[in-house]
DRENDO-1510 file (C-alpha; in Angstrom, 1 decimal, always signed):
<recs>
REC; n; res; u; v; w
REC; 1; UNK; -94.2; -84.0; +26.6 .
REC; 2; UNK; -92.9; -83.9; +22.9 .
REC; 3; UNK; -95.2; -81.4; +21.7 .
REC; 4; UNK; -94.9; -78.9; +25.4 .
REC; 5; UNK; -90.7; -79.1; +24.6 .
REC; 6; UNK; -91.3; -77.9; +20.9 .
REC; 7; UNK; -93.9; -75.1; +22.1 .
REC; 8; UNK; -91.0; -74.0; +24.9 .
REC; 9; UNK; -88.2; -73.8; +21.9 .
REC; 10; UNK; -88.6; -70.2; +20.5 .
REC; 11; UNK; -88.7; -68.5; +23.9 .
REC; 12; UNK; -85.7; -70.4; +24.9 .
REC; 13; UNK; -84.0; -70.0; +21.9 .
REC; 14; UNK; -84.2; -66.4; +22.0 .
REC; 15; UNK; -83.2; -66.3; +26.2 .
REC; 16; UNK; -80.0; -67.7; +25.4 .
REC; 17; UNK; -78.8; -64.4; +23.5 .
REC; 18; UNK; -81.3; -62.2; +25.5 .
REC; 19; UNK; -79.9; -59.6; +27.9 .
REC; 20; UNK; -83.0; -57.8; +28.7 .
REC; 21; UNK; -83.3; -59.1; +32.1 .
REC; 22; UNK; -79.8; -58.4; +32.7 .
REC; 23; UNK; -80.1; -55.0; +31.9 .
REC; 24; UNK; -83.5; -54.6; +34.3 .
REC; 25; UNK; -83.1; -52.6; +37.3 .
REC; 26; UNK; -80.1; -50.4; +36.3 .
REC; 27; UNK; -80.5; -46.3; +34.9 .
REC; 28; UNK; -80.8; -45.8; +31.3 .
REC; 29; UNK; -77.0; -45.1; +29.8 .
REC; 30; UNK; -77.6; -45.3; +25.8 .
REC; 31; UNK; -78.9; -42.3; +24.6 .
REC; 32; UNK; -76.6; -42.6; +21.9 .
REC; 33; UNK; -78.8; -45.5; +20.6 .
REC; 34; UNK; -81.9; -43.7; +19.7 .
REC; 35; UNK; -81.0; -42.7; +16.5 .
REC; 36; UNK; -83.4; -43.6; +13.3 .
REC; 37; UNK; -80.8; -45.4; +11.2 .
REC; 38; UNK; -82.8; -44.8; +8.1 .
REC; 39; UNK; -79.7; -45.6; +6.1 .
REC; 40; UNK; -78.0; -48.1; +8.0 .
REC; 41; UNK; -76.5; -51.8; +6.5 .
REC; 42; UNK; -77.5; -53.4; +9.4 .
REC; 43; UNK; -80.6; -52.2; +11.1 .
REC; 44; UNK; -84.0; -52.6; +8.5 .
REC; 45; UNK; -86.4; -50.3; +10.8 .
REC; 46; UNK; -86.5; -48.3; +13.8 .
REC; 47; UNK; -89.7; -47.4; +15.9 .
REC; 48; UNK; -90.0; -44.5; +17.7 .
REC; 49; UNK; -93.3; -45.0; +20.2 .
REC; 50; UNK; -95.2; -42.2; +22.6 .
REC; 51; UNK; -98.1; -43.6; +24.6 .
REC; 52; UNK; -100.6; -42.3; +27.6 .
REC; 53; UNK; -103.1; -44.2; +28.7 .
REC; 54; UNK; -104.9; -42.3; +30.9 .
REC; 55; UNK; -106.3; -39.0; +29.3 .
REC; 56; UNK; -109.2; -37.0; +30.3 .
REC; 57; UNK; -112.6; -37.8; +27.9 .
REC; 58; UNK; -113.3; -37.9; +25.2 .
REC; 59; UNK; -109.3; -38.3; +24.4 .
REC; 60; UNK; -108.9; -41.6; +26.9 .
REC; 61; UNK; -105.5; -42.0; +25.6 .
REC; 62; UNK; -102.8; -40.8; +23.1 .
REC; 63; UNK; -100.6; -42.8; +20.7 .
REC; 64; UNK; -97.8; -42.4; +18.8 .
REC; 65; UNK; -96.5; -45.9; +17.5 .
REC; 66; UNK; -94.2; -45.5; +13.9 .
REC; 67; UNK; -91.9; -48.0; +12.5 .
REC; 68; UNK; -89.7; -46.3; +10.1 .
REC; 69; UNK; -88.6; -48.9; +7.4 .
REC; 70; UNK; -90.3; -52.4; +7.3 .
REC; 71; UNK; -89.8; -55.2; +9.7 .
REC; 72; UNK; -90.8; -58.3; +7.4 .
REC; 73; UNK; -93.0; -59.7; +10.3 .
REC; 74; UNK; -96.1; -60.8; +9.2 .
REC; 75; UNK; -98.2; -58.8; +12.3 .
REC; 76; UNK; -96.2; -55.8; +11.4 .
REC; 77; UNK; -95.7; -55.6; +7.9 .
REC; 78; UNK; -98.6; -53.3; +5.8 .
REC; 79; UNK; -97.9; -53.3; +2.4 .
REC; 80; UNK; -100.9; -51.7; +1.2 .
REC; 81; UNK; -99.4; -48.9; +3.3 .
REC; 82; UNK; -96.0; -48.9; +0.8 .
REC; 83; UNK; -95.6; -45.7; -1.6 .
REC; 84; UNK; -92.0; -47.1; -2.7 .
REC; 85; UNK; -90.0; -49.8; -1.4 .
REC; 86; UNK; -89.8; -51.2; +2.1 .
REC; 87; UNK; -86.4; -49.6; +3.3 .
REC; 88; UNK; -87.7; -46.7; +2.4 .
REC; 89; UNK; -91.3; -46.7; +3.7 .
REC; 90; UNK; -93.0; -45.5; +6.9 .
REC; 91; UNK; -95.7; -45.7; +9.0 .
REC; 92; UNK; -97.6; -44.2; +12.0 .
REC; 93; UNK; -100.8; -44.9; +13.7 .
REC; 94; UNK; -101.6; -41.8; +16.2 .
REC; 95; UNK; -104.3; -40.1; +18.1 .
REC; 96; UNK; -106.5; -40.3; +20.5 .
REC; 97; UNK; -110.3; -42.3; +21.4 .
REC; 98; UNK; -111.6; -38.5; +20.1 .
REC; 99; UNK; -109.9; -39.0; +16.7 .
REC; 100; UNK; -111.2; -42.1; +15.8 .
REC; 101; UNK; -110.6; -43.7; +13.0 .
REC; 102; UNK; -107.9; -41.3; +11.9 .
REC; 103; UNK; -105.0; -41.4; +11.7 .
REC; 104; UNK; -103.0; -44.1; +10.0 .
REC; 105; UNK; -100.2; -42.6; +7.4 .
REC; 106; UNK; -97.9; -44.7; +5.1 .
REC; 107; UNK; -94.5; -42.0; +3.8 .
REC; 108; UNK; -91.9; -42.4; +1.6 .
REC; 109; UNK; -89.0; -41.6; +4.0 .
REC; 110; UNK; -87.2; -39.9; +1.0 .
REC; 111; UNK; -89.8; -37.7; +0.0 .
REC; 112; UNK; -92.2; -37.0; +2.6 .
REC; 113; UNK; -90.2; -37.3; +5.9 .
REC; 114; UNK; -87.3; -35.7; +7.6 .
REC; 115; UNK; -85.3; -37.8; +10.2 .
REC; 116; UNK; -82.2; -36.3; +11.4 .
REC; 117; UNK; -79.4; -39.0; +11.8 .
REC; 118; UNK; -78.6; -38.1; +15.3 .
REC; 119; UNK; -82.4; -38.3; +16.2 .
REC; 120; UNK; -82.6; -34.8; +16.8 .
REC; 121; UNK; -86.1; -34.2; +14.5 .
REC; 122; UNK; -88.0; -37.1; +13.7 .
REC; 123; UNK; -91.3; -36.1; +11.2 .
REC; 124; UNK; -93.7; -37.8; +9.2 .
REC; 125; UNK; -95.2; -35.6; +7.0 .
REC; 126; UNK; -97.0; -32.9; +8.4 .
REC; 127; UNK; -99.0; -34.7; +10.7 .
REC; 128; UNK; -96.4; -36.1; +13.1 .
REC; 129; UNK; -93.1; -34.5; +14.7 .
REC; 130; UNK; -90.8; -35.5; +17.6 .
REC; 131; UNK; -88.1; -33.3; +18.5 .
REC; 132; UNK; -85.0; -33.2; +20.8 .
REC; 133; UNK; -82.5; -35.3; +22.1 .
REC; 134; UNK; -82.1; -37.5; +25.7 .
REC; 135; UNK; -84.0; -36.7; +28.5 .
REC; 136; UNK; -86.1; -33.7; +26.6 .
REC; 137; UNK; -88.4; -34.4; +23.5 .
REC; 138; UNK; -90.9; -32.2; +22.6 .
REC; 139; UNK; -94.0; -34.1; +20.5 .
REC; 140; UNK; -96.4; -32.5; +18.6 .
REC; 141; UNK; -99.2; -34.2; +16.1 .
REC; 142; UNK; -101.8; -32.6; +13.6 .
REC; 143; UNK; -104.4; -32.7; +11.4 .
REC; 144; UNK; -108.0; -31.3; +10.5 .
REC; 145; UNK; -109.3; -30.2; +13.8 .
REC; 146; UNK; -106.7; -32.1; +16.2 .
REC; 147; UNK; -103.5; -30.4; +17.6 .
REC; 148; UNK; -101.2; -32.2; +20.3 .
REC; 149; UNK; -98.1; -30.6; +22.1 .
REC; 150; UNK; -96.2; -31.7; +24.8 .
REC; 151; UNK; -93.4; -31.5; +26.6 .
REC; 152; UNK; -91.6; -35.2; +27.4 .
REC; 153; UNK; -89.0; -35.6; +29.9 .
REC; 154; UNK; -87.8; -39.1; +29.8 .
REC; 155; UNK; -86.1; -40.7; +33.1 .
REC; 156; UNK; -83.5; -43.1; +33.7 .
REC; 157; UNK; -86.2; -45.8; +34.3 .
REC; 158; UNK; -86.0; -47.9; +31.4 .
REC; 159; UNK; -88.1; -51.7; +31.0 .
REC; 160; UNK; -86.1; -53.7; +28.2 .
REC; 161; UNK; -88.5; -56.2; +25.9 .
REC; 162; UNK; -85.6; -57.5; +24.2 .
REC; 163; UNK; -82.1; -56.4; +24.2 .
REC; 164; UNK; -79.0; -58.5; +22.2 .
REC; 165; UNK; -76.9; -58.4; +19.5 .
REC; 166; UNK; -79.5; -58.0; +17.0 .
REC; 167; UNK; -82.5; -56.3; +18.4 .
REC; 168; UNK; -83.2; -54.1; +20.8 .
REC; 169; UNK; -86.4; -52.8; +22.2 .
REC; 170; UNK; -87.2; -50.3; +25.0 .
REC; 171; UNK; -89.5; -48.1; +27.0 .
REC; 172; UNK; -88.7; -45.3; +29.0 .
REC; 173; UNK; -91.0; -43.8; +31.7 .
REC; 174; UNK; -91.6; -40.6; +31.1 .
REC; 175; UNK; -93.4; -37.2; +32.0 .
REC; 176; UNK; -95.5; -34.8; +29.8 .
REC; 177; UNK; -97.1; -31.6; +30.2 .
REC; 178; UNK; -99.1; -29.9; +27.3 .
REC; 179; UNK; -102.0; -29.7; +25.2 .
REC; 180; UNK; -104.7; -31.0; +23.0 .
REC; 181; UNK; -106.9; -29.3; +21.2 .
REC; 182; UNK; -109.9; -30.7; +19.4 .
REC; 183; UNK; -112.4; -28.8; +17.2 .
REC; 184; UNK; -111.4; -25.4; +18.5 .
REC; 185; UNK; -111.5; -26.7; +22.5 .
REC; 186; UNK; -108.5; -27.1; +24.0 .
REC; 187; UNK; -107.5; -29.3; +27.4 .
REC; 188; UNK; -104.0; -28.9; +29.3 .
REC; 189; UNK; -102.9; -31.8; +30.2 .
REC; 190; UNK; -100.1; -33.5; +32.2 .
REC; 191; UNK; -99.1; -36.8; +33.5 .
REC; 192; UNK; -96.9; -39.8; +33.0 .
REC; 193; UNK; -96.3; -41.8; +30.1 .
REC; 194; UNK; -93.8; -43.7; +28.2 .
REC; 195; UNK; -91.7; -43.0; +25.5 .
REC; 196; UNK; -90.2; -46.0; +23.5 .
REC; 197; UNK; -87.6; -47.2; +21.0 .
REC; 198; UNK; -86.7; -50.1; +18.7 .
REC; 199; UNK; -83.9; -51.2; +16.0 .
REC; 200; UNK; -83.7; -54.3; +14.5 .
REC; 201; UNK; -82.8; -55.9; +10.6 .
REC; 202; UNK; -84.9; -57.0; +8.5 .
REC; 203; UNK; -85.1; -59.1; +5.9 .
REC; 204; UNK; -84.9; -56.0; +3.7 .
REC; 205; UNK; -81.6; -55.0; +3.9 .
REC; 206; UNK; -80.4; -58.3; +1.4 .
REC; 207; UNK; -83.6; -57.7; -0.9 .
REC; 208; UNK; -85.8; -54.3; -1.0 .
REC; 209; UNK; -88.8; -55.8; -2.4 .
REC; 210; UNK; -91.8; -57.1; -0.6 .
REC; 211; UNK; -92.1; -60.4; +0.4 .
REC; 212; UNK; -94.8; -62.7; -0.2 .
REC; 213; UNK; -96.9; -63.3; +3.4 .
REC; 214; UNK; -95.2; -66.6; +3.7 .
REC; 215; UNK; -92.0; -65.5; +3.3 .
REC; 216; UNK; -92.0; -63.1; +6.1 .
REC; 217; UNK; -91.1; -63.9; +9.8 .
REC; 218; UNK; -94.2; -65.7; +10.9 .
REC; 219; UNK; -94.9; -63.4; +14.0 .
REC; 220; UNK; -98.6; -63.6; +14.1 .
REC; 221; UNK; -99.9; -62.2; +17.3 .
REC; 222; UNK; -99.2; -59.2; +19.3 .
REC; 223; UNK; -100.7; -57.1; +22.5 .
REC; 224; UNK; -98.8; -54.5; +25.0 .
REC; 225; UNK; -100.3; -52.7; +27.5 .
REC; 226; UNK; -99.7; -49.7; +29.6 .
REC; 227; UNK; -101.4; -49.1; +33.1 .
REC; 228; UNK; -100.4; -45.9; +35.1 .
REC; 229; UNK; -101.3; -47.2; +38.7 .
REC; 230; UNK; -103.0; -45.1; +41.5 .
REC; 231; UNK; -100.1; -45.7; +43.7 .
REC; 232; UNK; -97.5; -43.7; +40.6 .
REC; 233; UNK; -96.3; -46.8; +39.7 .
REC; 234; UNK; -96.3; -47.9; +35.6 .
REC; 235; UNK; -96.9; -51.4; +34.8 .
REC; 236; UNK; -95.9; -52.2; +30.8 .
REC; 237; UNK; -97.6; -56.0; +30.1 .
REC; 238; UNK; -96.8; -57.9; +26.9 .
REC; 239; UNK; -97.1; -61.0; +25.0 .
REC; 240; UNK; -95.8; -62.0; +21.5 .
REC; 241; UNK; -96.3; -65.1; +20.0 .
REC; 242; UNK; -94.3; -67.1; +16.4 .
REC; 243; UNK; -97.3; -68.9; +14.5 .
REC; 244; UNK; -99.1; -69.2; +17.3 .
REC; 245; UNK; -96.3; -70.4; +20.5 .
REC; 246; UNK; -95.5; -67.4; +22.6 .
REC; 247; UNK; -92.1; -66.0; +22.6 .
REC; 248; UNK; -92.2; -63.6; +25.7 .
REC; 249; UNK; -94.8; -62.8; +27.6 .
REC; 250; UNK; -93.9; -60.3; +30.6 .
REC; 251; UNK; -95.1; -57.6; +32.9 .
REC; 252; UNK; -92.6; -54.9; +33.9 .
REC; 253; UNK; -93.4; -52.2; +36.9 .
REC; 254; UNK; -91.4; -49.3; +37.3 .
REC; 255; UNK; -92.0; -45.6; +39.0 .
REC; 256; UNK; -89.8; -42.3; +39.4 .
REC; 257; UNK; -87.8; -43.8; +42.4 .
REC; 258; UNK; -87.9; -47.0; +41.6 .
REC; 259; UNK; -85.9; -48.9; +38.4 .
REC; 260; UNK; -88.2; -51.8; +36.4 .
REC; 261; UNK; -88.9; -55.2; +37.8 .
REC; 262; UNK; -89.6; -57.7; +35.6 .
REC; 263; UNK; -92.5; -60.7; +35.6 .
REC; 264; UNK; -92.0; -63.7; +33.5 .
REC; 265; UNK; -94.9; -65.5; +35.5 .
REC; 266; UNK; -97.4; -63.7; +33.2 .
REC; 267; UNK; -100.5; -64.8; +32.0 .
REC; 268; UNK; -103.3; -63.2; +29.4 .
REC; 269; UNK; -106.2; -64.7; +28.3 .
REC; 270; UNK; -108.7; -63.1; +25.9 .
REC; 271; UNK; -112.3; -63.8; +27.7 .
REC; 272; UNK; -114.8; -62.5; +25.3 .
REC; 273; UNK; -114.3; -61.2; +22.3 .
REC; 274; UNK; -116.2; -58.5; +20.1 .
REC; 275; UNK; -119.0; -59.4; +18.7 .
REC; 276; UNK; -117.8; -58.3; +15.2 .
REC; 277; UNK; -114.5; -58.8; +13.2 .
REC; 278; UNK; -112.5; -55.4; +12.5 .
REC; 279; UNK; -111.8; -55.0; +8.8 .
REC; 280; UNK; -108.2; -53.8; +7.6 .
REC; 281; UNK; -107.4; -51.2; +4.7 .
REC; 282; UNK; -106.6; -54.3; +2.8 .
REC; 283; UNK; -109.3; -56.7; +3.9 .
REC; 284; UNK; -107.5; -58.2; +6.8 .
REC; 285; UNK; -110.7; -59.6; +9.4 .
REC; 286; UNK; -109.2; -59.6; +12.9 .
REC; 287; UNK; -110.9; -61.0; +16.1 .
REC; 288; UNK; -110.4; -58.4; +18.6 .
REC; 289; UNK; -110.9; -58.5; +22.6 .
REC; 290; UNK; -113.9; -57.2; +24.1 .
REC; 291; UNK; -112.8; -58.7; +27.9 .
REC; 292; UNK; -109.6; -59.9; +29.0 .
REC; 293; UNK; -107.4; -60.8; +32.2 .
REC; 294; UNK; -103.6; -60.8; +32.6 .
REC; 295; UNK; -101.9; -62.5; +35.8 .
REC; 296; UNK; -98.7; -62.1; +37.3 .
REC; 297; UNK; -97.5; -64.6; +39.7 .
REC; 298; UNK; -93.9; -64.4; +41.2 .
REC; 299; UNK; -91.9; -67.4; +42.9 .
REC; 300; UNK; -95.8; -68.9; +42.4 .
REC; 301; UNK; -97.2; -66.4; +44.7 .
REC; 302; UNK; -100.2; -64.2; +42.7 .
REC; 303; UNK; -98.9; -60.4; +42.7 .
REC; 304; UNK; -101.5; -58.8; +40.7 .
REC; 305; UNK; -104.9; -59.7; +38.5 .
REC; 306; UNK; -105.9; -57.0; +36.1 .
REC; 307; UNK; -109.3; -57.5; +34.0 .
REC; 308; UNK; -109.6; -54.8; +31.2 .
REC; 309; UNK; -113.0; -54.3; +28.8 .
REC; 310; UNK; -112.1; -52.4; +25.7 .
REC; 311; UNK; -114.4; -49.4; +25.8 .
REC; 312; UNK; -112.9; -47.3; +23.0 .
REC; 313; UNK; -113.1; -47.9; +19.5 .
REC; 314; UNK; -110.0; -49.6; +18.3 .
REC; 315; UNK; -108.1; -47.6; +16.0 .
REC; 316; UNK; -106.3; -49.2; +12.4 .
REC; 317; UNK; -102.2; -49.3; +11.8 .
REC; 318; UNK; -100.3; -51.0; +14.7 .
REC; 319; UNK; -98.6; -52.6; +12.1 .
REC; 320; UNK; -101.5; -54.9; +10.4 .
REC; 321; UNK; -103.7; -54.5; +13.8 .
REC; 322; UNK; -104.9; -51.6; +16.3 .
REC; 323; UNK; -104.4; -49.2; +19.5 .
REC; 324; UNK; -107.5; -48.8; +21.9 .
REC; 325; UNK; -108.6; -48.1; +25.4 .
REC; 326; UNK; -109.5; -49.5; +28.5 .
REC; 327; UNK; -111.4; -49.5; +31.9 .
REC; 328; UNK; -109.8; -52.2; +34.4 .
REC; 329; UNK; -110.4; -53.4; +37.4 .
REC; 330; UNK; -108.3; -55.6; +39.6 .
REC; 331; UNK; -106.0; -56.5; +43.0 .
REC; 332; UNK; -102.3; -55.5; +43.4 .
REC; 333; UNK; -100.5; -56.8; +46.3 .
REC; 334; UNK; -103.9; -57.3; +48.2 .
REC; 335; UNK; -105.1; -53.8; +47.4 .
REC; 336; UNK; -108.2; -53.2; +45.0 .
REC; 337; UNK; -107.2; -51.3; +41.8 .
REC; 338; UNK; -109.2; -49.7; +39.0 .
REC; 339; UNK; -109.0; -47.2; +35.5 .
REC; 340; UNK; -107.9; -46.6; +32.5 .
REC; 341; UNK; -105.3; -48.5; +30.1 .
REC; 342; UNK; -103.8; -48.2; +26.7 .
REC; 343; UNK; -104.2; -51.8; +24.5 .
REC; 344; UNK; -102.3; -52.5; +21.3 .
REC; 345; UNK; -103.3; -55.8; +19.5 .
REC; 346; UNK; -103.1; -57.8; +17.0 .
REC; 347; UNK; -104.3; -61.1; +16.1 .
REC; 348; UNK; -103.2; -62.7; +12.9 .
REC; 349; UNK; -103.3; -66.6; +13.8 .
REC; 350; UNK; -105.0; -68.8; +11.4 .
REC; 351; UNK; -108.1; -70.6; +13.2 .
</recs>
């Protein structure tokens, strides 16, 4: 009984100050928030997120996940990435399954970025670019043989992960219409996806010097999922864990007309996973899942059992871990589902 009260702690610790389930079910009303507060004495990174998990072959699914600054969490933190000092470092995994196993960028903020305080123009070198302001973004990313450019128009609909005094993380469902074009073959594309923000100190604001991997907040495993249903409803799944006890794990479902409902009777279980370790930039072996399951109950009564196999290669540089694909199949309120997902993981638990 001892030990299942101590594993309980972090997750109700951090419920007590937690408004995010307050805030679910109502329009989006703080534009004013998305802002990359690269200088700011109180917020060490920002993240500025783009993700569709349901692309036509051989692209699968898209990605844009940056932190801008450095969180001082040990799943998030890569410091083989850093070209100067934490505050003012940057980083962005995006692409597609196509791209594979580009591209991962670490940028000095300073020198090889331009963020605009009022969010306006947000660019990492030449690769990366998001433009605009609150409800209209427009997203474009680059390199040898790969061009993406879309037009995002963000809803009201917004899912809060976490949202208090000190952090606040969100995801907005969103609509996109565009291109990609790779090695001289171009697809139009359209469809929903989300677009998502974060802020939050870090332990770099009282010393801008990286920390030791001990000395950094001992968040050691990660995953989030997005599903765009058949039925044009968007399911976001998540679990975070602090050396190795979940702090939230949740399922949020949200569509055009209707505002996001939140699951905390949310299960995920890795099944099998691959048969071979993936490698980091700096030597970092991480299991990673091959099969997996999530669950969502409500009042006890199941709502919906997803299994996903990861049939894309896994792509480096969600924070120490990667961004993939999916095929799933599954049962939503008594009605067979199936397709495609988008996986982020990250696994840095010691045995």
């Amino acid at each position: 009984m001892i030990k299942a009260l101590l594993r309980q702690l972090p997750a109700t610790a951090l419920s007590k100050i937690d408004r995010a389930d307050a805030a679910q079910g109502k329009p989006f009303t703080q534009a004013d928030i998305l802002v990359p507060e690269v200088n700011s004495r109180y917020y060490g990174w920002t993240h500025y997120g783009v993700m569709i998990p349901d692309l036509p072959a051989p692209h699968r699914f898209f990605s844009i996940m940056s932190v801008i600054g450095t969180p001082g969490a040990l799943a998030f933190d890569t410091d083989h990435a850093l070209k100067t000092s934490p505050r003012n470092n940057a980083t962005v995994v995006c692409g597609t399954a196509a791209t594979h196993p580009s591209h991962f960028g670490g940028y000095s903020i300073a020198g090889q970025c331009h963020m605009v305080a009022d969010g306006s123009h947000i660019q990492f070198g030449e690769e990366v670019t998001i433009t605009g302001q609150y409800p209209n973004y427009t997203v474009k990313a680059q390199w040898a043989g790969f061009e993406l450019s879309i037009e995002l128009r963000c809803t009201d609909k917004v899912s809060w992960f976490v949202k208090n005094p000190v952090y606040d993380h969100l995801s907005l469902l969103s609509h996109y219409s565009g291109h990609i074009t790779l090695h001289g073959k171009t697809l139009h594309i359209q469809g929903a996806c989300t677009f998502e923000y974060a802020r939050c100190p870090s332990p770099y604001l009282l010393r801008n010097q990286p920390l030791a991997s001990q000395l950094k907040v001992p968040l050691d495993f990660f995953t989030y999922h997005v599903v765009n249903l058949p039925n044009s409803e968007q399911l976001l799944m998540t679990q975070a864990m602090v050396k190795g006890v979940p702090i939230i794990t949740a399922a949020y479902m949200r569509s055009s007309t209707a505002y996001s409902l939140t699951y905390r009777d949310v299960q995920f279980v890795v099944e099998e996973y691959a048969a071979d370790e993936l490698v980091s930039p700096d030597g970092i072996a991480m299991k990673v899942p091959s099969r997996f399951r999530w669950e969502i109950k409500k009042n006890g009564a199941h709502v919906m059992s997803l299994q996903g196999v990861v049939d894309t290669p896994l792509t480096y540089g969600l924070g120490s871990g990667y961004v993939g694909g999916y095929s799933y199949t599954g049962e939503y309120q008594g009605q067979a589902i199936a397709g495609p997902g988008y996986i982020e993981y990250i696994d840095r638990r010691v045995g």
